[in-house]
N, C-alpha and C positions, 0 to 999 in steps of 0.2 A: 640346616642347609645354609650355606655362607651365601655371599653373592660371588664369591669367585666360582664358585661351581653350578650356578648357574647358565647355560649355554647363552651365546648370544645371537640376537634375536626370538628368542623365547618370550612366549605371552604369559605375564605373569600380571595377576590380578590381586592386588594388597587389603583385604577384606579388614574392616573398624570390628571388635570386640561386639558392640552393640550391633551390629549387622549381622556378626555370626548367629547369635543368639535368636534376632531374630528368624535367619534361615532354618535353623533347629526347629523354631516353633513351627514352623511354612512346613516343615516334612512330615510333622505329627498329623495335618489335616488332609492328607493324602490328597495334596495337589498336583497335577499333571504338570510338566514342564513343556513348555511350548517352544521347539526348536525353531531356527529358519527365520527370526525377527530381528533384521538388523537394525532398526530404530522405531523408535515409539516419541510420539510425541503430544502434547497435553497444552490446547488453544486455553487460552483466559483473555477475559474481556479487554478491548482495546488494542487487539493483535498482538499481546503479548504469549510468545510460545515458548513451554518448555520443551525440550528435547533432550533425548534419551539415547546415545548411541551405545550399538550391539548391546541392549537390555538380557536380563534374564524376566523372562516371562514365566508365571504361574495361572494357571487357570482352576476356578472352583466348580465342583458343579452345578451351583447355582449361576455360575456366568459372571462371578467376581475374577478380576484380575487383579495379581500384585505383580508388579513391578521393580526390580533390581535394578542399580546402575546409579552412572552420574548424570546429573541433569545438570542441563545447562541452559542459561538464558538465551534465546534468539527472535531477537526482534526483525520482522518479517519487512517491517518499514523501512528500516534497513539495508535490509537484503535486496530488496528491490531497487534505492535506493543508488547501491555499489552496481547491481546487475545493470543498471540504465547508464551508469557512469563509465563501466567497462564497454561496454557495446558503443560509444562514441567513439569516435578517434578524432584525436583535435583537429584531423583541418575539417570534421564537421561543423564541429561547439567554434571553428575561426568562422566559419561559411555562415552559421546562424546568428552570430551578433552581429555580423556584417549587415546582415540582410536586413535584422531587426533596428539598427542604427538607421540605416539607411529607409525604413519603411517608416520612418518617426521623423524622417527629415524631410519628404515627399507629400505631405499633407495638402489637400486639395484647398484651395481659397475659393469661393463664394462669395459673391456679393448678396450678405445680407440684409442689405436695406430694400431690397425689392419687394414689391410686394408680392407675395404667394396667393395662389386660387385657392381656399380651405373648403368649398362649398361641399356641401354632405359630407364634409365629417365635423365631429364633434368638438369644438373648442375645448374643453373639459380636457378630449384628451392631450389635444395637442401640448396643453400647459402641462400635463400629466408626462408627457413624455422630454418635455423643456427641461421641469425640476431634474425628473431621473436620469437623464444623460446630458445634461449641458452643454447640449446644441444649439445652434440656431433653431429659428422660428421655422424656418426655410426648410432645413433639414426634417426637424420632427413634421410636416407636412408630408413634402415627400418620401419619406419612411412608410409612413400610417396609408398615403397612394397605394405603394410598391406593397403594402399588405394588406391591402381590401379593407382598412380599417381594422385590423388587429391591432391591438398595442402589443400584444406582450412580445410579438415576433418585430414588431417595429422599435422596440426597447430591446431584443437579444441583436438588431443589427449594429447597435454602438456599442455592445460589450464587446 
C-alpha cells in the first residue's frame, strides 16, 4: 500500500519491527485486550510522569498488564505551573505587583528606643525571636503579648 492510497484523515499506526514481534509473543499468552483506555500513565519519584495516550492495553490473569504506545514525558510541575499562569490575566499579575510594591513602601515606623513592659515572659525568648526575625526589641515583645507567650505563632507573624 503507497501513501497515495491511503484515505485522508485515516488513523494509521506505524508499528518498529521489534514491537511487532513483541505483539506476536503477547498473543501466544492468551492475553485479553482491554478496550475503552484512552491513557495510562506511570507517576516516578519527584513528580515525574509518564504518559501514554490511547494505549493498547493487555491484561494477564494474574493481574499483569502490558502496555503499548508512545510515552511521553510530562512534568506535572509544570503543568501546573502554565495552568496558574493561564488563569491570570495581566491587569491581575499588573494589580498584584502594584499592591506588592506599594505594601514594601508603607512600612510602619516605631519608635524603638522605648522601653517595653516584658514582665512574664521570658527574656530567652524574646532574644530567640530578635535573632529569627530581625525586629525590634519592641516588636518581638509585643508579638509574644498578641500570643500568650507562643513563640513559634509570634515567629510565623513576621514571616
Amino acid at each position: 500500500m503507497s501513501i497515495e492510497e491511503i484515505p485522508q484523515g485515516a488513523d494509521i499506526q506505524v508499528i518498529s519491527k521489534n514491537e511487532k514481534k513483541a505483539r506476536d509473543a503477547i498473543k501466544k499468552f492468551n492475553l485479553k485486550q482491554i478496550k475503552g483506555i484512552s491513557r495510562v500513565t506511570f507517576k516516578q519519584r519527584g513528580n515525574l510522569i509518564y504518559a501514554i495516550d490511547t494505549p493498547e492495553v493487555y491484561k494477564s490473569v494474574s493481574g499483569t498488564y502490558i502496555v503499548f504506545g508512545e510515552a511521553k514525558v510530562d512534568d506535572i510541575n509544570q503543568r501546573f505551573a502554565d495552568q496558574a499562569a493561564a488563569d491570570k490575566s495581566p491587569e491581575s499579575i499588573t494589580a498584584d505587583l502594584e499592591k506588592a510594591s506599594l505594601g514594601g513602601a508603607t512600612v510602619e515606623e516605631e519608635d524603638d528606643d522605648e522601653e517595653v513592659d516584658d514582665t512574664g515572659l521570658d527574656p530567652k525568648d524574646i532574644e530567640i525571636i530578635i535573632e529569627q526575625t530581625k525586629v525590634s526589641r519592641a516588636k518581638a515583645v509585643k508579638a509574644l503579648r498578641k500570643h500568650d507567650g507562643d513563640m513559634v505563632n509570634a515567629i510565623m507573624e513576621f514571616a
